[in-house]
Backbone and ligand atoms as CSV (ligand in chain L), in Angstrom:
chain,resi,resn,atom,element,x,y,z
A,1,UNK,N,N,98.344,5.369,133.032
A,1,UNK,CA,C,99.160,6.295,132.272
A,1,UNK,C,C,100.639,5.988,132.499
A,2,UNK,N,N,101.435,5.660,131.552
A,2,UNK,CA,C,102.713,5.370,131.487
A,2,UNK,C,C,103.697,6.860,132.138
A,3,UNK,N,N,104.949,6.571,132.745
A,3,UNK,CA,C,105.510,7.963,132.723
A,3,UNK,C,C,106.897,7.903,132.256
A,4,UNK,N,N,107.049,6.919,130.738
A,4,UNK,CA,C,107.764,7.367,129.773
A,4,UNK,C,C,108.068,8.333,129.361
A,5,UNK,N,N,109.306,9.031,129.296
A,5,UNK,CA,C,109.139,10.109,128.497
A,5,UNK,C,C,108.612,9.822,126.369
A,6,UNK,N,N,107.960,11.090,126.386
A,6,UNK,CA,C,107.220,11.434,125.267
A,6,UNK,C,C,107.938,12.318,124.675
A,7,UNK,N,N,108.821,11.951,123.663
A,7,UNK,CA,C,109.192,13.683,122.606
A,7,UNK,C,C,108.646,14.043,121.972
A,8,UNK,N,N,108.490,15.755,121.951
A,8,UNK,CA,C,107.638,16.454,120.884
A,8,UNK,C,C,109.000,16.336,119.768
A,9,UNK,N,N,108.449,16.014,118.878
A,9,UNK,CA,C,109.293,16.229,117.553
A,9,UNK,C,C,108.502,16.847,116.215
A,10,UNK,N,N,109.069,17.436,115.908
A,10,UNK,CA,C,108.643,18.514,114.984
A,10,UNK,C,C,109.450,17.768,113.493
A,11,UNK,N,N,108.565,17.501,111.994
A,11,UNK,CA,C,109.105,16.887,111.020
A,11,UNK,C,C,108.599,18.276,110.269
A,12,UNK,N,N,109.698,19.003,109.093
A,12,UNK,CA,C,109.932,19.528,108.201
A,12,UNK,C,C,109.484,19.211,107.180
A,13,UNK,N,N,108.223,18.864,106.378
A,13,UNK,CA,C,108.355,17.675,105.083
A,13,UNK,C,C,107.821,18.774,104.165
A,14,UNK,N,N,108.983,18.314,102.996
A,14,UNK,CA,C,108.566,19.373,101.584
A,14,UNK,C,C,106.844,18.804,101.515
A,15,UNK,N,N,106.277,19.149,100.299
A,15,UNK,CA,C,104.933,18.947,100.047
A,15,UNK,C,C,105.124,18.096,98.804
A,16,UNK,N,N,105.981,17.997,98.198
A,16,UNK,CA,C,105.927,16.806,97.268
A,16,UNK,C,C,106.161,15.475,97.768
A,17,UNK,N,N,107.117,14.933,98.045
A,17,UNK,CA,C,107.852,13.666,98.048
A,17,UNK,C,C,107.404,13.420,99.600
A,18,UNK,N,N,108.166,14.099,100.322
A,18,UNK,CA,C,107.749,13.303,101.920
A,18,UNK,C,C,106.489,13.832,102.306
A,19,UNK,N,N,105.734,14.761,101.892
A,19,UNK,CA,C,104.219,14.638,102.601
A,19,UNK,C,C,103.421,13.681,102.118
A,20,UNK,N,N,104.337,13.335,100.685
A,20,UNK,CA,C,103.070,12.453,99.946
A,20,UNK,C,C,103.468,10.994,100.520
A,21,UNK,N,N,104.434,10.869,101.107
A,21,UNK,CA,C,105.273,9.871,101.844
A,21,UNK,C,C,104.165,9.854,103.575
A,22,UNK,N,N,104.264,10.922,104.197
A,22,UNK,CA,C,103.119,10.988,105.169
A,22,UNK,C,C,101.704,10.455,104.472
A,23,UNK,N,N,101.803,10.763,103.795
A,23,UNK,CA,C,100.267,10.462,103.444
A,23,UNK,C,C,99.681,9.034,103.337
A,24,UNK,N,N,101.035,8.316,102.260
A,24,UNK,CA,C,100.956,7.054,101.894
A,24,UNK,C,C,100.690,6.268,103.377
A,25,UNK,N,N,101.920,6.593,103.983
A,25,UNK,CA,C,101.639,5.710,105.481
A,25,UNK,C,C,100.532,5.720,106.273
A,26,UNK,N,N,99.481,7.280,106.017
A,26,UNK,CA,C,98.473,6.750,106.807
A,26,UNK,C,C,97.503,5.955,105.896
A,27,UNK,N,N,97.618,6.076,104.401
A,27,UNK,CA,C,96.462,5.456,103.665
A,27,UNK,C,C,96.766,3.916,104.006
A,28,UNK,N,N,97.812,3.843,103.794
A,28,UNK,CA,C,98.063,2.220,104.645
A,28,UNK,C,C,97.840,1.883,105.817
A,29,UNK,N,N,97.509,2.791,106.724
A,29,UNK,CA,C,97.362,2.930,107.847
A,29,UNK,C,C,98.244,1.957,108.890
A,30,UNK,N,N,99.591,2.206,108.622
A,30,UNK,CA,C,100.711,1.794,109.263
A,30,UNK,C,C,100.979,2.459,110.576
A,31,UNK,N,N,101.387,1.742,111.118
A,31,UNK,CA,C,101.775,2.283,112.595
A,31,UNK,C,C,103.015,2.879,113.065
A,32,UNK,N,N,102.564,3.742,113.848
A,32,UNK,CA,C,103.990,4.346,113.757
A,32,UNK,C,C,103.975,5.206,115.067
A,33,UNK,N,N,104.712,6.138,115.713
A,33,UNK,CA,C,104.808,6.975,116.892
A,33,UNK,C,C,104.126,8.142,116.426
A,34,UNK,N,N,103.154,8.610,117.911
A,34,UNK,CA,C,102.127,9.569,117.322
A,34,UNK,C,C,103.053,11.219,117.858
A,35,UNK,N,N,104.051,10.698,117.792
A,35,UNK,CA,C,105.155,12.244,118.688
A,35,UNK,C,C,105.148,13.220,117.695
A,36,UNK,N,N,105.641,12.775,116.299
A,36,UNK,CA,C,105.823,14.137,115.486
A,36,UNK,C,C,104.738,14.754,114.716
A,37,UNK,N,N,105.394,15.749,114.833
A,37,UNK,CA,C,104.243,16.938,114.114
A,37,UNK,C,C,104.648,17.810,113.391
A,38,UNK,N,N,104.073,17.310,112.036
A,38,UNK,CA,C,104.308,17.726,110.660
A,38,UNK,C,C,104.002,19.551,110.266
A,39,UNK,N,N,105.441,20.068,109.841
A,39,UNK,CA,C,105.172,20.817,109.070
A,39,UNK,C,C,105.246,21.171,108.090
A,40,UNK,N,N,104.832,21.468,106.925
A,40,UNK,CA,C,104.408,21.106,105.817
A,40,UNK,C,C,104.855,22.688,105.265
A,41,UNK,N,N,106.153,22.175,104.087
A,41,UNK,CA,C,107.110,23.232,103.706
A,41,UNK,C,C,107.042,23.277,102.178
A,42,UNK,N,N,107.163,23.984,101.324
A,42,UNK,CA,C,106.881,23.733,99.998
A,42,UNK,C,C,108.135,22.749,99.038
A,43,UNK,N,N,109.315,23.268,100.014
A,43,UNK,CA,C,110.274,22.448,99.897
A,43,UNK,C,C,112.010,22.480,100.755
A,44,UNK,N,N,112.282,21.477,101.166
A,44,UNK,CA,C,113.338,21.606,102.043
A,44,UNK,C,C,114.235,22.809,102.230
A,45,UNK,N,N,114.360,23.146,101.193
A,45,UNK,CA,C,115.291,24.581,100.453
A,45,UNK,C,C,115.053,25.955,101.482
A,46,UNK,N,N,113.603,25.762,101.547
A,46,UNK,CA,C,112.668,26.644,102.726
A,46,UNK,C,C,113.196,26.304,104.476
A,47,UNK,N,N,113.764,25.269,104.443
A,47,UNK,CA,C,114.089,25.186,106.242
A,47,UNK,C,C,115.069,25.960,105.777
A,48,UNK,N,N,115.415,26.627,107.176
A,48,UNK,CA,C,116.182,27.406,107.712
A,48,UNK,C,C,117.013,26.986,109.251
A,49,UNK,N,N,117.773,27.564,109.786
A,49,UNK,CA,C,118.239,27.374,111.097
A,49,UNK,C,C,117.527,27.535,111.721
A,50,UNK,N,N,116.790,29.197,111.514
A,50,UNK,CA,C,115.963,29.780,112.187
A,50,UNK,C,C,114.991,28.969,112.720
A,51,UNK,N,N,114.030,28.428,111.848
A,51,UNK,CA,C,112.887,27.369,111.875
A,51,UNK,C,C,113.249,26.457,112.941
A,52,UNK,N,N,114.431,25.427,112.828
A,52,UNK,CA,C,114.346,24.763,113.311
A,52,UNK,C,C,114.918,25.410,115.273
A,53,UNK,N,N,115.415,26.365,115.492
A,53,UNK,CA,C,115.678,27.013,116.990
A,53,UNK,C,C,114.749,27.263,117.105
A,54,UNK,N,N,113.244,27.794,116.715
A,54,UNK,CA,C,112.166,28.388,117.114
A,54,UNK,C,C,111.513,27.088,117.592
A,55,UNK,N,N,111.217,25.977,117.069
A,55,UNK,CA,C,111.150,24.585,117.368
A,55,UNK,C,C,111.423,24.122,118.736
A,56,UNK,N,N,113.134,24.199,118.830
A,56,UNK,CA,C,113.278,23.855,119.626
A,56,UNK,C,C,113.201,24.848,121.347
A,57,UNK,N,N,112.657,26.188,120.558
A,57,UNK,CA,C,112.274,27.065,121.723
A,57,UNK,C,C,110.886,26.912,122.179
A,58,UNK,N,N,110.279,26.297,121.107
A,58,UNK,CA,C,108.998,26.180,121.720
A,58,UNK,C,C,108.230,24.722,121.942
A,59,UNK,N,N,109.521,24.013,122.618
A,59,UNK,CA,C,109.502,22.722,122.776
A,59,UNK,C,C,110.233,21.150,122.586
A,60,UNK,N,N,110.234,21.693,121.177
A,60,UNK,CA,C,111.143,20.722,120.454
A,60,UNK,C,C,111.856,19.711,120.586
A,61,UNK,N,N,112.290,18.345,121.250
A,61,UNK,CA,C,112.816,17.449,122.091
A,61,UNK,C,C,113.838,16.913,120.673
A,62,UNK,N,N,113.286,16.961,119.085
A,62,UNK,CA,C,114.117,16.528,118.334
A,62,UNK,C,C,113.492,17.285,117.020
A,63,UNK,N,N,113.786,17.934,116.051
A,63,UNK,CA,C,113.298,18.507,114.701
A,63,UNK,C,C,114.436,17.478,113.492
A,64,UNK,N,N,113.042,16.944,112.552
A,64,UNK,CA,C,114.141,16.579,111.133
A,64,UNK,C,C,113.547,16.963,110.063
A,65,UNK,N,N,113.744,17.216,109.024
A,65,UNK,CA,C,113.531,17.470,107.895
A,65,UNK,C,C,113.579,16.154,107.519
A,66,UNK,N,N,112.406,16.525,106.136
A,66,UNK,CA,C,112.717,15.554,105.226
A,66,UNK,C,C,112.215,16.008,103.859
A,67,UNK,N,N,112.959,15.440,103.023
A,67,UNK,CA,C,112.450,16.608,101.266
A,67,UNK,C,C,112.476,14.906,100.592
A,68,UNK,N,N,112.828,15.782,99.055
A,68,UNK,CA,C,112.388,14.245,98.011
A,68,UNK,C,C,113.977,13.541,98.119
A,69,UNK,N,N,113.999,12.389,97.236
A,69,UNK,CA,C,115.600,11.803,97.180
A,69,UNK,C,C,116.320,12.989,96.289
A,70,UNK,N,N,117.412,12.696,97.080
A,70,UNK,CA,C,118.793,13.587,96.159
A,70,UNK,C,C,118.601,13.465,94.413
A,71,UNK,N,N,118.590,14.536,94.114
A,71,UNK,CA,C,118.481,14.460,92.194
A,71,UNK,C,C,116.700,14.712,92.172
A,72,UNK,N,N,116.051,14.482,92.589
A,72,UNK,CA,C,114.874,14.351,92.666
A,72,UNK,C,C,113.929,15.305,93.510
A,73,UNK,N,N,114.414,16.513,93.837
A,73,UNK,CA,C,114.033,18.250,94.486
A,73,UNK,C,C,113.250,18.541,92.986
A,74,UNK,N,N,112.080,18.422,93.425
A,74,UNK,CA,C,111.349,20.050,92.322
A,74,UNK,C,C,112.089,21.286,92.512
A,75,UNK,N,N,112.501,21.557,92.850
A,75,UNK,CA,C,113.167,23.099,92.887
A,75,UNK,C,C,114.707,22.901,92.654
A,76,UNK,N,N,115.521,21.641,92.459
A,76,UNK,CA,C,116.532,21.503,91.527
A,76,UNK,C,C,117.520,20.817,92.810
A,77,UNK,N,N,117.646,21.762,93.643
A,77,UNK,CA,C,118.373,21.321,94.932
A,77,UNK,C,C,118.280,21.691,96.396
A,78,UNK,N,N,117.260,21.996,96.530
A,78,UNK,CA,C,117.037,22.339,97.835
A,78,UNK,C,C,117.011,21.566,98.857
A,79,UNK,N,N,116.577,20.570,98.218
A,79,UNK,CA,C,117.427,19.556,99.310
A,79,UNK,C,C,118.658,19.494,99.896
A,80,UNK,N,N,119.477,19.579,98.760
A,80,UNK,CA,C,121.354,19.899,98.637
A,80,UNK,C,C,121.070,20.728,100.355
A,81,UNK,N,N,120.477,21.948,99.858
A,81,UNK,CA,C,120.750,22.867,100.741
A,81,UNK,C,C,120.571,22.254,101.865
A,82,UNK,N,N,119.801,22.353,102.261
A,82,UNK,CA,C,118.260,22.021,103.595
A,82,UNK,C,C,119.916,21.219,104.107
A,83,UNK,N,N,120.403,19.769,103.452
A,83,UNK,CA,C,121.088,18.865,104.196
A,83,UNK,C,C,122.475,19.604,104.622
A,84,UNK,N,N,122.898,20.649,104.034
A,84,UNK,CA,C,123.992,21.794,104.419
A,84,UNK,C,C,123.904,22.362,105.475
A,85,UNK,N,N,122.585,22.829,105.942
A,85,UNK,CA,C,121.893,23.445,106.554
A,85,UNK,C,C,121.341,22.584,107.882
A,86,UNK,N,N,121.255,21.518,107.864
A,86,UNK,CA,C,121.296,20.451,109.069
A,86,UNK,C,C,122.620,19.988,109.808
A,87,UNK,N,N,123.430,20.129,108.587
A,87,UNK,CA,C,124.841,19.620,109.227
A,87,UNK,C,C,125.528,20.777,109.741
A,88,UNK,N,N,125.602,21.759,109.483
A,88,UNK,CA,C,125.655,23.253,110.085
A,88,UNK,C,C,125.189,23.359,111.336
A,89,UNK,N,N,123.797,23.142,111.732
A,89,UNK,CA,C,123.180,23.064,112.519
A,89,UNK,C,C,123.628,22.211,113.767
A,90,UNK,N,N,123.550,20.746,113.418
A,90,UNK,CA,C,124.502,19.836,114.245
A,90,UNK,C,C,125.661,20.208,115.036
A,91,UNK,N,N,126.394,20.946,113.831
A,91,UNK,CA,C,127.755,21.400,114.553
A,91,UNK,C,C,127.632,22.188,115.669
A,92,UNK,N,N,126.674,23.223,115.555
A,92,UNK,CA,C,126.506,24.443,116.316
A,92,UNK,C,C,125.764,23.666,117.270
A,93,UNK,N,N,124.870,22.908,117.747
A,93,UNK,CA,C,124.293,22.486,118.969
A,93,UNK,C,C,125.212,21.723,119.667
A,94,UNK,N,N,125.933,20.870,118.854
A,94,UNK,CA,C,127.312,20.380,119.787
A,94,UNK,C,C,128.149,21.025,120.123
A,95,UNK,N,N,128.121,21.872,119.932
A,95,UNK,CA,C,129.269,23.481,120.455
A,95,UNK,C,C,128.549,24.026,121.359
A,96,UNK,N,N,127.191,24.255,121.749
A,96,UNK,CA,C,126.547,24.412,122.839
A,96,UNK,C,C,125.829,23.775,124.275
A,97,UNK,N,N,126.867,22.110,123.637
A,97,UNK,CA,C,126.021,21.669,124.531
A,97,UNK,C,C,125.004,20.509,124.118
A,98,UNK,N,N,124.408,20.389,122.989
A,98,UNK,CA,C,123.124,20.147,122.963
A,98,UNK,C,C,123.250,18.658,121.818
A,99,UNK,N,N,122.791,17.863,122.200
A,99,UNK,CA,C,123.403,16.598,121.209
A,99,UNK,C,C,122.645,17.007,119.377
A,100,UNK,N,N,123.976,16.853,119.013
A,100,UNK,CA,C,123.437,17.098,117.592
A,100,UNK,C,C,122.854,15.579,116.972
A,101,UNK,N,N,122.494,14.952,117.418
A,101,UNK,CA,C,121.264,13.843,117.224
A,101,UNK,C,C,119.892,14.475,117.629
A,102,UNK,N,N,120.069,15.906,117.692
A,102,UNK,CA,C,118.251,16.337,117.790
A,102,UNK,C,C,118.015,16.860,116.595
A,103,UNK,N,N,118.834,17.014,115.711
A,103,UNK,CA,C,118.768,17.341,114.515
A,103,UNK,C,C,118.804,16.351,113.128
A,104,UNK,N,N,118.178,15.975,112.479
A,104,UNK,CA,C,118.376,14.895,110.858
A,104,UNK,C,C,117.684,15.623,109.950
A,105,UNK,N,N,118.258,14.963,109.017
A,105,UNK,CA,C,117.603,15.285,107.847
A,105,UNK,C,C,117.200,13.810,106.858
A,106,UNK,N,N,115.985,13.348,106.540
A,106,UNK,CA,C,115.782,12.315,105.567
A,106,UNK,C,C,115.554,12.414,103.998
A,107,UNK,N,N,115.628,11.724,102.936
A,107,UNK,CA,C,115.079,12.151,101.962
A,107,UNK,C,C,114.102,10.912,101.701
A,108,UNK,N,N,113.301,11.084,100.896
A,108,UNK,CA,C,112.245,9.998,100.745
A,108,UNK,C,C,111.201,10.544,99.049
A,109,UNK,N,N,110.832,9.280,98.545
A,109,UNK,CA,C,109.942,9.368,97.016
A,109,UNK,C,C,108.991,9.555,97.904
A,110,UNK,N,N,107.631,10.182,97.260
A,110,UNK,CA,C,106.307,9.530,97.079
A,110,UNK,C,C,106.132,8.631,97.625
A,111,UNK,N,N,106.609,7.133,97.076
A,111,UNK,CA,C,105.892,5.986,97.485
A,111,UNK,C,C,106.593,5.358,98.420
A,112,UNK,N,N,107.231,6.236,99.460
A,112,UNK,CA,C,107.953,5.134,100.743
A,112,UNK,C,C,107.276,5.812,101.887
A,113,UNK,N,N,105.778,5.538,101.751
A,113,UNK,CA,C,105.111,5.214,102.800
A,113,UNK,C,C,105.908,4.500,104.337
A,114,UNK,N,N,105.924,3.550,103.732
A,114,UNK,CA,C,106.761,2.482,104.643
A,114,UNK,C,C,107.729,2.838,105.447
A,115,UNK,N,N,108.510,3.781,104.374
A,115,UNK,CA,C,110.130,4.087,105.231
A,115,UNK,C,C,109.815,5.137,106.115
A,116,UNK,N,N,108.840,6.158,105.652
A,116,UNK,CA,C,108.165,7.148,106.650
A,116,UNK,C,C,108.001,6.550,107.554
A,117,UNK,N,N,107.226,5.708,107.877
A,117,UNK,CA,C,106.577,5.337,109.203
A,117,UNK,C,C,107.708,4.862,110.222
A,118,UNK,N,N,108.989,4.155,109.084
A,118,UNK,CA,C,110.295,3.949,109.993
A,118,UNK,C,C,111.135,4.650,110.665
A,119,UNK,N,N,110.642,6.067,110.217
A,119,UNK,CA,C,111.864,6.881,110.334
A,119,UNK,C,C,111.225,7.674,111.465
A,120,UNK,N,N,109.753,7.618,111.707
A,120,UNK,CA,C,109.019,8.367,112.908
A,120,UNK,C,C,109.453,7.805,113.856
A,121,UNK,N,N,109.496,6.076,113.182
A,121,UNK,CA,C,109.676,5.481,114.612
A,121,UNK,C,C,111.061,5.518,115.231
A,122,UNK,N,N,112.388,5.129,114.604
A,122,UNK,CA,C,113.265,5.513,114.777
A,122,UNK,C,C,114.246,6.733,114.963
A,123,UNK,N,N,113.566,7.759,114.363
A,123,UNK,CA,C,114.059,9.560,115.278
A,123,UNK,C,C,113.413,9.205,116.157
A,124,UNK,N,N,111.957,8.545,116.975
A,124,UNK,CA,C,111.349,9.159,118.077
A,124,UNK,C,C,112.379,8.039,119.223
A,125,UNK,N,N,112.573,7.448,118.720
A,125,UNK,CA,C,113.414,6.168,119.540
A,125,UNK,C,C,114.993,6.837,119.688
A,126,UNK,N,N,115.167,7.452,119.175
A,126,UNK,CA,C,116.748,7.877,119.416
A,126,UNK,C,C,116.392,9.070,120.131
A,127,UNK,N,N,115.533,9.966,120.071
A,127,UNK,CA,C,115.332,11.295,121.052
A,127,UNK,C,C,114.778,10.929,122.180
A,128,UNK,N,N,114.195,9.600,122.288
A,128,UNK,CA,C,113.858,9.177,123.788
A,128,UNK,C,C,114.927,8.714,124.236
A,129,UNK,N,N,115.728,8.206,123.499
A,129,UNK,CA,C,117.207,7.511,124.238
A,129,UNK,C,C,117.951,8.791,125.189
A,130,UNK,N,N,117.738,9.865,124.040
A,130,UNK,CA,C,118.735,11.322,124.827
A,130,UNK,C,C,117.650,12.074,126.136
A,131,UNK,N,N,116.855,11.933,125.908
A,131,UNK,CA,C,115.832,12.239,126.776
A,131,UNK,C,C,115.065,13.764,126.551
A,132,UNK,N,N,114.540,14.615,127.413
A,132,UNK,CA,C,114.553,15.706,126.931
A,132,UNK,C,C,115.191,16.770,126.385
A,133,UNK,N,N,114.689,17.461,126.049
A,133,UNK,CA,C,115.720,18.471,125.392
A,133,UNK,C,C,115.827,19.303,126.567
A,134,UNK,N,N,117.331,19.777,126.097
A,134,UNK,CA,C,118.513,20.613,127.383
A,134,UNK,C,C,117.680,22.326,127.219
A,135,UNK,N,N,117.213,22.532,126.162
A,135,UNK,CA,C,116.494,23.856,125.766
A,135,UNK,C,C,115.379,23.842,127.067
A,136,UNK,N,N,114.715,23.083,126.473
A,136,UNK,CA,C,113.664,22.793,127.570
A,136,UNK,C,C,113.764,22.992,128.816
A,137,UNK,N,N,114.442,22.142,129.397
A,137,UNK,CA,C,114.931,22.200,131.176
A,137,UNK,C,C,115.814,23.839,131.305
A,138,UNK,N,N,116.017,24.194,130.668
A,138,UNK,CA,C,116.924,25.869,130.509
A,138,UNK,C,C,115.725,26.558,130.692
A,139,UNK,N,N,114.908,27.060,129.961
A,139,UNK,CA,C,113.399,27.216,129.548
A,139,UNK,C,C,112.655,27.151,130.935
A,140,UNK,N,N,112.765,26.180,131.780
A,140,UNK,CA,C,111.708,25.608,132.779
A,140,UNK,C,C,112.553,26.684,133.840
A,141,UNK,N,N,113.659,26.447,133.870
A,141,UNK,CA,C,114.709,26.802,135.169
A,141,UNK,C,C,114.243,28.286,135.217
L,1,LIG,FE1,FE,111.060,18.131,97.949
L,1,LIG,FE2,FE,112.645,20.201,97.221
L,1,LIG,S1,S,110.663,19.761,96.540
L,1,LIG,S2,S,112.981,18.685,98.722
């Protein structure tokens, strides 16, 4: 047993574009980091701050969203939002302390299987770089 650290990361994905983006990558059955764990939102517009602090209260080492490409939201712009709403977010964890690299937001079609699987791998590679989350060790103390 390795004693790497492991981040729980929590992914945001609307149900159009990036779940169908999760999906593609496993039908390809591409490889990728088994850390995040999908929750499945009707559409980005739906994350909240809230969502993502409860996350990181109940574990969370890194949370990102991800909805469809810009112009390309079933619901017109909620994406717009959601990415307002991450960068907001950012600000406020770096004002507390807390590296606002535990926070992203991606956008992705349908058919970028591929880039999904990149982007697991690369958020999980940048939240292992920061190490655990500061919530966490607060939490433990
Ligand atoms: Fe995908 Fe809005 S439906 S981001």
């Amino acid at each position: 047993m390795s004693d790497e650290f492991e981040p729980r990361i929590i992914a945001f994905c609307c149900q159009y574009c990036s779940y169908s983006a999760a999906d593609m990558a496993g039908s390809m059955r591409l490889q990728y980091p088994t850390n995040v764990e999908i929750v499945l939102i009707p559409c980005t517009g739906r994350f909240d701050v809230i969502l993502a602090l409860k996350a990181f209260e109940s574990g969370a080492d890194g949370v990102y969203v991800a909805g469809c490409l810009e112009g390309n939201c079933h619901f017109v712009d909620g994406n717009i939002r959601a990415k307002k709403r991450v960068a907001y977010l950012a600000n406020e964890l770096k004002k507390i302390g807390i590296e606002p690299e535990r926070i992203a937001m991606y956008n992705l079609s349908a058919s970028m299987g591929p880039r999904f699987a990149e982007i697991v791998t690369e958020f999980t590679d940048n939240i292992k770089a920061l190490g655990p989350s500061p919530v966490k060790k607060k939490l433990a103390a």
